[in-house]
N, C-alpha and C positions, 0 to 999 in steps of 0.2 A: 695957219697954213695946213692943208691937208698933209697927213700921213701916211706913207705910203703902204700896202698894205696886200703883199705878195697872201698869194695861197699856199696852204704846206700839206704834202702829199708825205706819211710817212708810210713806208713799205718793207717789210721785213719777212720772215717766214723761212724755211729751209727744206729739209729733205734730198737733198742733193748729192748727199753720198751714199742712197744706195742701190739696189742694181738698177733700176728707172730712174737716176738722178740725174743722168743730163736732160733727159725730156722733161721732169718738172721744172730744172734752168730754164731749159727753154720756154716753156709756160709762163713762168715767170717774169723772163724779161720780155718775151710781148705783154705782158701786163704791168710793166713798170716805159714802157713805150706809147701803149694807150693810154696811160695817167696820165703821160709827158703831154698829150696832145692837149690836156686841159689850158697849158698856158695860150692857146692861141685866142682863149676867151678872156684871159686874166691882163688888167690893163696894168696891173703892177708887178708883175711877172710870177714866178713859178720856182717854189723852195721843195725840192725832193730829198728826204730825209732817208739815209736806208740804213737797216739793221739787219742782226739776223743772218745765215748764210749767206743771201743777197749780199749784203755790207763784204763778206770775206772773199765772196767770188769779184766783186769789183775791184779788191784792193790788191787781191792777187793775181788778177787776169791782167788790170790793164793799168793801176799803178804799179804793179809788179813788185808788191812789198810781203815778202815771206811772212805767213799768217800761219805757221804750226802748221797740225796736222789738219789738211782739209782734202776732202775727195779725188778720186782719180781725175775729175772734169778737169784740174786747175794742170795736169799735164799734158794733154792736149792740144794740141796747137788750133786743129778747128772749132773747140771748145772756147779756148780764150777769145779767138777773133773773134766769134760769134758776141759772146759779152763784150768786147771791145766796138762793134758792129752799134750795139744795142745803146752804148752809153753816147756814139755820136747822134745815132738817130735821138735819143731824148734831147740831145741839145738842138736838135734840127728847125722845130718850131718856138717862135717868142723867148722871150727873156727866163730862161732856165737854171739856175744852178743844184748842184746836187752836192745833199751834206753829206760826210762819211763820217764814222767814230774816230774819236782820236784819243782815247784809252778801252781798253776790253777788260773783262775779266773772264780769264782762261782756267781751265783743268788739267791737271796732268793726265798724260794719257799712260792705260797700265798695259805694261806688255805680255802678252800673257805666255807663258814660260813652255818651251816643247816639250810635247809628251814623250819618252824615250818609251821603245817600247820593252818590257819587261823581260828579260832573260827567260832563256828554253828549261822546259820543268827538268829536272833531272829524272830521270827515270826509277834509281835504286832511291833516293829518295823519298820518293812518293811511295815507293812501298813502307819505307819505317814508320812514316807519318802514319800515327795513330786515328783512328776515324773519331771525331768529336772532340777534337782536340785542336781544332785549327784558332789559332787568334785572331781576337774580334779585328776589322777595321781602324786604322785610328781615326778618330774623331776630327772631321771637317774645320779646317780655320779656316777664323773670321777674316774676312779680305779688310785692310789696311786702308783707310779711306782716302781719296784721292786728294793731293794738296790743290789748292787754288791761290790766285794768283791775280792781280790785277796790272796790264803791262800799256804804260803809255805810248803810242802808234807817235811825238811830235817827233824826235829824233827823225825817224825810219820817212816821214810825210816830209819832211823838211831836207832830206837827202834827195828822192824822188821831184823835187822839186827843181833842183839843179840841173836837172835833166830833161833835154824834150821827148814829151809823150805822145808819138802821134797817133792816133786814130784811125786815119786814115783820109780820102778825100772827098769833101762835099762841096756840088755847084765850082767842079776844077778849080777849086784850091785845096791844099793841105791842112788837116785841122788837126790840131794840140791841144793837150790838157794841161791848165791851168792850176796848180796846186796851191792851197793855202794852208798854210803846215798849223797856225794858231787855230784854226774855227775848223777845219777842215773841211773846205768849200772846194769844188771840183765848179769852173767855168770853163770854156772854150775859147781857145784865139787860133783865128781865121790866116793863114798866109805866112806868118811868121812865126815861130817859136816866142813863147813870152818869155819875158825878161826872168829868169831867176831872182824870188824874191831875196831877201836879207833875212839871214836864220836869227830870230830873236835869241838875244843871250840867255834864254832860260833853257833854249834846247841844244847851247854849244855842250860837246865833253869838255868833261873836267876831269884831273886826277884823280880824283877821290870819286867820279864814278863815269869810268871810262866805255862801260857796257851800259847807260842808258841815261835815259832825261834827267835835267836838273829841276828840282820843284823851285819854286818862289819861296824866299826866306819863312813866309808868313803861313805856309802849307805843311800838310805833311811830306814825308820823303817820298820821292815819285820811287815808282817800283823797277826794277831793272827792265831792261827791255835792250835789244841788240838795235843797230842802227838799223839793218834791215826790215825787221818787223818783231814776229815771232820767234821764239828760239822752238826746234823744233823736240818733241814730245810733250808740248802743252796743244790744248783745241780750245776756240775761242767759243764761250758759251753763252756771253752777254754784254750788254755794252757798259761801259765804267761811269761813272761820277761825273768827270767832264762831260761825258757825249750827253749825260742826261741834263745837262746842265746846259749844255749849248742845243738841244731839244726846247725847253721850258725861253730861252731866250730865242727859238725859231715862233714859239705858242705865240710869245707876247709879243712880236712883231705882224704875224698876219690876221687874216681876215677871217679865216677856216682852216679846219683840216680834214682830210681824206685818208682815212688808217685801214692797210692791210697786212696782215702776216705779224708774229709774234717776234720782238727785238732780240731777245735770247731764247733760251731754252726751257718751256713750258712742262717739260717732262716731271723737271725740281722743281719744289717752292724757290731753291735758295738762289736761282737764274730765272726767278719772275722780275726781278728787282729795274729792271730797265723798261721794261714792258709796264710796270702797275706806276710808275715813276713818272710815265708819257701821260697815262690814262688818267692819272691822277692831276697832273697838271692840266687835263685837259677839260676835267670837271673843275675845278678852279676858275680855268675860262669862260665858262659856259655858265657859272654860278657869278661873275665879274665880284671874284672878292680878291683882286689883285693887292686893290687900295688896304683892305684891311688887314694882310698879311704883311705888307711894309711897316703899316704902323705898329704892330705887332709887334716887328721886329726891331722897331725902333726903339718903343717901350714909351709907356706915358707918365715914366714918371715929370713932376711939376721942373719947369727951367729953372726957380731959385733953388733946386735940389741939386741941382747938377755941377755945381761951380761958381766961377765968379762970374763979371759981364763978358771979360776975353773972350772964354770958354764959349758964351752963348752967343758971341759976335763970330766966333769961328765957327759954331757948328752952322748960324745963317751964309755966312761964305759958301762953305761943302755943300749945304741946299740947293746955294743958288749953282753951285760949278755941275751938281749935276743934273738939276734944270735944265739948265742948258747944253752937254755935254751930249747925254745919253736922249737919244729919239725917245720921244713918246711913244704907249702903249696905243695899238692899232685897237679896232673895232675889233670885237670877237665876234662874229655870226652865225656861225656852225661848225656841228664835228659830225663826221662823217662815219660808219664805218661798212664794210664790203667784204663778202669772201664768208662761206661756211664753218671756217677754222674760227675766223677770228669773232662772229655774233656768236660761236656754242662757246668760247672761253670769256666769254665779254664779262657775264655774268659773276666769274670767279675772280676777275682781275678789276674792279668798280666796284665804289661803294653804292651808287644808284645809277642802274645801264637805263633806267627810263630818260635821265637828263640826257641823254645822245640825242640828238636831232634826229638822225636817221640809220635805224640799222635796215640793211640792206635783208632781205629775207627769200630773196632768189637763189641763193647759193652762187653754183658755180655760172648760172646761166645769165647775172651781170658784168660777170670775169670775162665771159667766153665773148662778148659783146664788147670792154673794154680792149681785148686782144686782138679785135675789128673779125672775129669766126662769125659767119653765118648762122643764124640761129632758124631751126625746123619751123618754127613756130610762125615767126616773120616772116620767111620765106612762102609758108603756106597762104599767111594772108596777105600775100602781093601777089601769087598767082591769081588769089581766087577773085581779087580787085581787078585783076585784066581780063577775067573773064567773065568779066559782068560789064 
């Protein structure tokens, strides 16, 4: 049987909070709009993947889940609509869903302390003071390095969910957002509010930890995190383990991908970690060494090493359960990538940028074209074809 074999668009990038940050919002989401439009070619629809400010402006615009400290845009009202505007328009054409992180890793933010200003000289003072005589400055401290922090979004995604989200109205019906608190999948439903899923017991509180997710016996301790989202004076700088984790499980289900904008923060090595995570996996795909990385991990060592025949009768059972359980891996075809930011960093964040299929080398002027802007150039040779 064929497998199905969506296309995945991942889009990240930021800039947002400073004094031009709502206009590159707004740049942005008409380019995560003209992405959207790829699904109306995609016969198995269309996986958008967002990280990156992008990912914080979605979750606090329009799931409405406190993300720390993020720019003035996110208090706004015409700001949020606008990205609330933007998320129904991408579900508007073909079969669309869009992933969001579902743990971050954030920084504390440092507050920086007021300057008081200095008391008035005295005046009989300044005559005693001896000339060459004055004490040196004390010696500059070393600023305290900022803690980080890894905080799981399923509680905060899995609250959000109990509630309708509307968007607003497309073709005179009402349209909602559809939350999936485990994977963190954002779909659409048309006319009625969808059904509130059922919070998996790994995301109820519990006493023992009443401020945030519960991990799986078999993990480590999920890290605090408020039901809301964020606790505030932390900023989210990259995406966590799981989101890259269910990234690598979007890879191995589609056909391609299209990558713009950086998933954390490129400024540090130490927030390249979700971005070289993606790219990594995605030379992986393009190299098709999926198979050899299982077995890898499976290990060769010999079956009469391993146990008796039970042992090797069970481990064909678990073979076969997940033969058949988990989809097969899709055809990989191509990776994509677009956008001036993201080919000058390519190189720093890959081990070989030549395996890319296609780096995009126009700059901004395939963006401004994915945005549906008129381009000089094109314009020029359409007049000059009607006047011939």
């Amino acid at each position: 049987a064929r497998v199905p074999a969506p296309l995945l668009v991942v889009i990240g990038g930021g800039g947002f909070s400073g004094a031009s940050g709502e206009e590159v919002l707004l740049r942005k989401l008409e380019l995560l709009i003209g992405l959207s439009r790829l699904a109306r070619h995609e016969p198995d629809g269309l996986t958008i993947a967002l990280g990156g400010e992008l990912a914080v402006a979605v979750l606090a615009c329009v799931v409405q889940l406190q993300m720390g400290a993020v720019g003035a845009y996110a208090t706004k009202d015409a700001t949020r609509l606008a990205v609330a505007e933007a998320i129904l328009e991408v579900f508007r054409d073909g079969e669309v869903s869009v992933q969001v992180p579902v743990d971050v890793v954030c920084q504390e933010v440092r507050l920086e302390p007021k300057e008081e200003a200095p008391p008035p000289e005295d005046p009989k003072e300044k005559k005693k003071a001896k000339p060459g005589k004055e004490s040196p400055p004390p010696p500059p401290m070393e600023p305290t390095p900022l803690a980080q922090q890894t905080f799981s979004l399923g509680r905060a995604l899995a609250q959000a969910a109990q509630r309708p989200i509307s968007l607003g109205y497309s073709s005179g019906q009402e349209c909602f957002l559809s939350v999936d608190p485990v994977r963190g999948l954002l779909t659409i439903a048309r006319g009625e509010p969808p059904m509130p899923p059922a919070v998996p017991a790994t995301l109820e509180p519990t006493e023992a930890n009443e401020g945030g997710d519960v991990a799986p016996a078999d993990a480590a301790p999920a890290p605090s995190a408020p039901k809301d989202g964020i606790p505030a004076g932390w900023v989210v700088r990259d995406i966590g383990t799981q989101s890259m984790a269910g990234l690598h499980l979007a890879l191995r289900r589609s056909k391609g991908v299209v990558w713009n904008g950086a998933l954390g923060l490129l400024e540090e090595e130490v927030f390249r970690a979700g971005t070289r995570s993606f790219l990594s996996a995605v030379e992986t795909r393009l190299a098709g060494d999926e198979e050899d990385e299982e077995g890898a991990a499976a290990g060769d060592e010999p079956l009469q090493a391993r146990g008796d025949d039970d042992d090797d009768e069970d481990a064909e059972e678990d073979e076969e359960g997940k033969s058949t359980n988990e989809p097969e891996d899709s055809e990989f075809e191509f990776a994509v990538v677009i956008g001036r930011d993201s080919r000058a960093n390519l190189p720093q964040l890959v081990a070989t940028p030549s395996a890319i299929s296609f780096v995009s080398q126009s700059g901004e002027g395939l963006l401004q074209l994915l945005r549906g802007a008129p381009l000089p150039g094109l314009l020029a040779c359409v007049e000059k074809s009607k006047s011939h």
